[in-house]
Backbone as CSV, one residue per row, in Angstrom:
resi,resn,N_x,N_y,N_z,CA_x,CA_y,CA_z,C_x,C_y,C_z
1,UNK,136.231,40.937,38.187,134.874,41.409,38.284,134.199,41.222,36.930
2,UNK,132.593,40.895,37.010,132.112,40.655,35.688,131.879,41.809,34.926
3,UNK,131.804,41.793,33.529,131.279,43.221,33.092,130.086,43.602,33.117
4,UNK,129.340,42.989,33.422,127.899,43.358,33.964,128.250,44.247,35.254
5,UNK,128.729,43.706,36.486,128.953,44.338,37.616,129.798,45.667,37.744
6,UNK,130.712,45.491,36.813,131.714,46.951,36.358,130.819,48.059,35.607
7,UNK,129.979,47.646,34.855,128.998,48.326,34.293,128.256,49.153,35.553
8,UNK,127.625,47.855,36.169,126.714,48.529,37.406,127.444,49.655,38.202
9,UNK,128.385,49.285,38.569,128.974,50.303,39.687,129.408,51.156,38.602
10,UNK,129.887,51.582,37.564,130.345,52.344,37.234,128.805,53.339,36.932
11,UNK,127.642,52.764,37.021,126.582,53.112,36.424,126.106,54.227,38.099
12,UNK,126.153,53.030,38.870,125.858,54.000,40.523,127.205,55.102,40.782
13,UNK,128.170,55.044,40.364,129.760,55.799,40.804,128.815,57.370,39.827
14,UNK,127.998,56.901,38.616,128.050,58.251,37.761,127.175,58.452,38.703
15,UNK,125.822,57.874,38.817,124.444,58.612,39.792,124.635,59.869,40.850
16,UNK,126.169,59.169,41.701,126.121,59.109,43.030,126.635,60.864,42.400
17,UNK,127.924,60.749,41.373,128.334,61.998,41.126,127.250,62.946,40.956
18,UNK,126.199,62.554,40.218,125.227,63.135,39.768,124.299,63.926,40.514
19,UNK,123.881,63.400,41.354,123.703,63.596,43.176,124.106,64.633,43.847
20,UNK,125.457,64.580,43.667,126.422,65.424,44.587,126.259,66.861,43.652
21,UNK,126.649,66.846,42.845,126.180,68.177,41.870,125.350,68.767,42.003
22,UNK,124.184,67.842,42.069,122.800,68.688,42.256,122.694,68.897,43.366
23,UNK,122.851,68.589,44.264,122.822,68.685,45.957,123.488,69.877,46.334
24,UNK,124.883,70.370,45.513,125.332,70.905,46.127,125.539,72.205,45.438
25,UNK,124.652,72.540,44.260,125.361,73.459,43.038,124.012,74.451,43.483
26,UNK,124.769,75.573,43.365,123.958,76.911,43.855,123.414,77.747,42.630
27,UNK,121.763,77.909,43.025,121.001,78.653,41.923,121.545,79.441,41.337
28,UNK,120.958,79.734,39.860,121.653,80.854,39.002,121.557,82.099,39.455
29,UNK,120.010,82.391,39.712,120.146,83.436,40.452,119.930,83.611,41.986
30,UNK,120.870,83.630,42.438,120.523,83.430,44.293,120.439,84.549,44.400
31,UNK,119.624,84.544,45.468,119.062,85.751,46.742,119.908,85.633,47.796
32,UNK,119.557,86.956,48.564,120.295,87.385,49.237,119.576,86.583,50.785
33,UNK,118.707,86.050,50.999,117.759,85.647,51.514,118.056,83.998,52.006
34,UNK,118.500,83.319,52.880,118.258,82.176,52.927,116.891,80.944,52.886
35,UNK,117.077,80.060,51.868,115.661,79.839,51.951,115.086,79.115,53.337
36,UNK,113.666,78.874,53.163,113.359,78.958,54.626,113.627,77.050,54.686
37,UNK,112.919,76.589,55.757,113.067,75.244,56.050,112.095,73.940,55.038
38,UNK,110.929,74.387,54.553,110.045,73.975,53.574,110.934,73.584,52.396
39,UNK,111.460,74.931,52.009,111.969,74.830,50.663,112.635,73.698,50.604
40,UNK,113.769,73.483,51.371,114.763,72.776,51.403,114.305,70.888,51.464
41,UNK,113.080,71.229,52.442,112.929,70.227,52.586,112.118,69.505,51.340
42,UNK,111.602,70.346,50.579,110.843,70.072,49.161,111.840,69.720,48.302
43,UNK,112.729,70.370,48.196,114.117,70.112,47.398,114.963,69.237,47.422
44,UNK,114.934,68.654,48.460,115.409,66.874,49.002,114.598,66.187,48.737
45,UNK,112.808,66.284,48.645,112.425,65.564,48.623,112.174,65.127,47.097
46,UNK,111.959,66.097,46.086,112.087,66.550,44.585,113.497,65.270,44.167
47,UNK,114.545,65.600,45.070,116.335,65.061,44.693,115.378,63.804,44.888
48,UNK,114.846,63.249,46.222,115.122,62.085,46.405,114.499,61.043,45.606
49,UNK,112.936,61.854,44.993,112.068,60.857,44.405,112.912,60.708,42.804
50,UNK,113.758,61.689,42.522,114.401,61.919,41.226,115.548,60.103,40.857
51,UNK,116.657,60.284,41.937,117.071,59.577,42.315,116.492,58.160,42.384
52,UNK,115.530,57.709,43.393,114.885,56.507,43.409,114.372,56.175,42.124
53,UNK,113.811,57.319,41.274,113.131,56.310,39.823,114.093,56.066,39.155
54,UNK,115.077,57.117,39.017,116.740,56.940,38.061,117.036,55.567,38.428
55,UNK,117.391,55.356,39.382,117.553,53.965,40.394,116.998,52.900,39.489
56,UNK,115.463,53.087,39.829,114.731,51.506,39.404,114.901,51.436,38.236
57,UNK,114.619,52.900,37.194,114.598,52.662,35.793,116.016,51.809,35.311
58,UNK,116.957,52.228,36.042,118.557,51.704,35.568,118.491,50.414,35.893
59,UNK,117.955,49.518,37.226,117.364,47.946,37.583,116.517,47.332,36.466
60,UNK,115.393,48.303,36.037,114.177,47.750,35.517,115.028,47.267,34.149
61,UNK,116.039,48.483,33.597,116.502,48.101,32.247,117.357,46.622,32.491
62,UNK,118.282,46.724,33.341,119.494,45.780,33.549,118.469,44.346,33.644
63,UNK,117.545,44.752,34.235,116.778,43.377,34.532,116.207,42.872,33.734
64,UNK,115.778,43.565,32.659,114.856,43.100,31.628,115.897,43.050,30.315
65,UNK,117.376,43.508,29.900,118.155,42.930,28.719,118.753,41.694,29.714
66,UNK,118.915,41.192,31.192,119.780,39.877,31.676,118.507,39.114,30.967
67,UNK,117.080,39.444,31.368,115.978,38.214,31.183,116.110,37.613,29.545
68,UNK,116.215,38.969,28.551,115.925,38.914,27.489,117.073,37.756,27.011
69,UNK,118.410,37.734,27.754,119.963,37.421,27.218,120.211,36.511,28.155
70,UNK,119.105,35.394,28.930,119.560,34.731,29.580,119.464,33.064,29.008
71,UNK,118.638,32.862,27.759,118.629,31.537,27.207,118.233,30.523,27.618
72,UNK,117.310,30.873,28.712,116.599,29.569,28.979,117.810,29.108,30.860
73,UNK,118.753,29.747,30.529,119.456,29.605,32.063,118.899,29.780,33.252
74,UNK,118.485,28.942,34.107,117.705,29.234,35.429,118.408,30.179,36.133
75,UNK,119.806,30.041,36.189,120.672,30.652,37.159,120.667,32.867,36.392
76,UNK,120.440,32.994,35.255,120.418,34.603,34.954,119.114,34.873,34.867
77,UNK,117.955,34.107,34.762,116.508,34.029,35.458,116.678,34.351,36.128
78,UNK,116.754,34.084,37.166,116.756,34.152,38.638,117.429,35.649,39.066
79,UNK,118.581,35.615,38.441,119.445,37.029,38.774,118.472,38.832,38.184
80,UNK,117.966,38.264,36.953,117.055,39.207,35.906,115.572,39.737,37.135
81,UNK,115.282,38.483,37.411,114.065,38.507,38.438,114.774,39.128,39.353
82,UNK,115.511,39.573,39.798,115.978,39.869,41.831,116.188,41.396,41.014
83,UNK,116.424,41.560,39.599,116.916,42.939,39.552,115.366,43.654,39.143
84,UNK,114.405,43.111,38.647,113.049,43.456,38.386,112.693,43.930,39.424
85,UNK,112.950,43.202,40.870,112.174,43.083,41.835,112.725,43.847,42.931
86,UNK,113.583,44.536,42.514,114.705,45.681,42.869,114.212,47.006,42.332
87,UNK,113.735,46.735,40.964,113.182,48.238,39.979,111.945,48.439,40.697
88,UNK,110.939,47.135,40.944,109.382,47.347,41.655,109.750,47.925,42.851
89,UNK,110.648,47.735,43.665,111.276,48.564,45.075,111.303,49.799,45.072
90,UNK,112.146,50.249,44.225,112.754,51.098,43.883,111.888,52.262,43.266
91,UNK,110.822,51.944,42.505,109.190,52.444,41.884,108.553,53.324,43.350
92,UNK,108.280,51.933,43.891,107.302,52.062,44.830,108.006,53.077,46.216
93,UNK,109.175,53.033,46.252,110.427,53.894,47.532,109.750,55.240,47.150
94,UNK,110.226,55.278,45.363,109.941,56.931,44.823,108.329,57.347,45.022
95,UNK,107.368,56.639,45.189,106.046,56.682,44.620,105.782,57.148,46.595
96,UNK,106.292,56.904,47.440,106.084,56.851,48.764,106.872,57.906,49.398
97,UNK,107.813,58.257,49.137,108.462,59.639,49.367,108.303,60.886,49.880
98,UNK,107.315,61.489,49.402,106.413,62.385,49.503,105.773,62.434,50.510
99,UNK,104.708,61.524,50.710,104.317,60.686,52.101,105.060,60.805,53.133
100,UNK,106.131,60.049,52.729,107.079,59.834,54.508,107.658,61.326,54.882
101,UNK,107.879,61.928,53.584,108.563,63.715,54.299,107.150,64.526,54.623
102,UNK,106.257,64.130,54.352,104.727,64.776,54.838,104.581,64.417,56.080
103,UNK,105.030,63.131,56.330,104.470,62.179,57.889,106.016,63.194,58.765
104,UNK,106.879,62.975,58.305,108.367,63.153,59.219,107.951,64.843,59.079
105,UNK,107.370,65.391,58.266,107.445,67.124,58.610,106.456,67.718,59.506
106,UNK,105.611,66.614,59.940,104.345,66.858,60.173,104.367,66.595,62.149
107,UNK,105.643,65.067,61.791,106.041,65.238,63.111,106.688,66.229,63.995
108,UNK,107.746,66.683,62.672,108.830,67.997,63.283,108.239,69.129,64.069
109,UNK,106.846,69.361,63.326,106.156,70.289,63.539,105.472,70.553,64.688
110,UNK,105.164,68.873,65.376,104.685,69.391,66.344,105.354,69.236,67.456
């Protein structure tokens, strides 16, 4: 495996941990109270847009030191560009988020 790619996954293996922690680690001070269905769903949606920019920002970087370190090579061009164009995805997923749990809560609702 290349060390670029060992990098990557080892880079998504930390996220994913990262994820799971927060997903699953219980307030300092909890209530006795379960929260209601809003909350939760604000709180996924908070995780998810968190996540998606972590995401692109970690693409946007990888993509822009391959461009910087590619020498004129068409072939890590090309690879630098697909990871740019992965970070603009990845931007725009987080930037839309909000939206789609507004549209999907809005459906639940009725």
């Amino acid at each position: 495996m290349q060390p670029a790619r060992k990098l990557l996954a080892l880079g998504l293996v930390a996220l994913s941990a990262v994820v799971v922690v927060v997903a699953t680690a219980a307030p300092a001070m909890a209530q006795a109270q379960a929260p209601s269905l809003a909350a939760v769903v604000d709180r996924l949606r908070n995780l998810l847009v968190g996540v998606l920019a972590a995401a692109a920002t970690l693409f946007l970087t990888i993509g822009g030191l391959r461009y910087m370190a590619a020498g004129g090579d068409p072939g890590q061009i090309e690879r630098a560009k697909m990871a740019l164009r992965a970070a603009a995805v990845g931007y725009v997923l987080a930037a839309l988020a909000p939206v789609i749990v507004a549209l999907l809560s809005s459906l639940v609702a009725q």
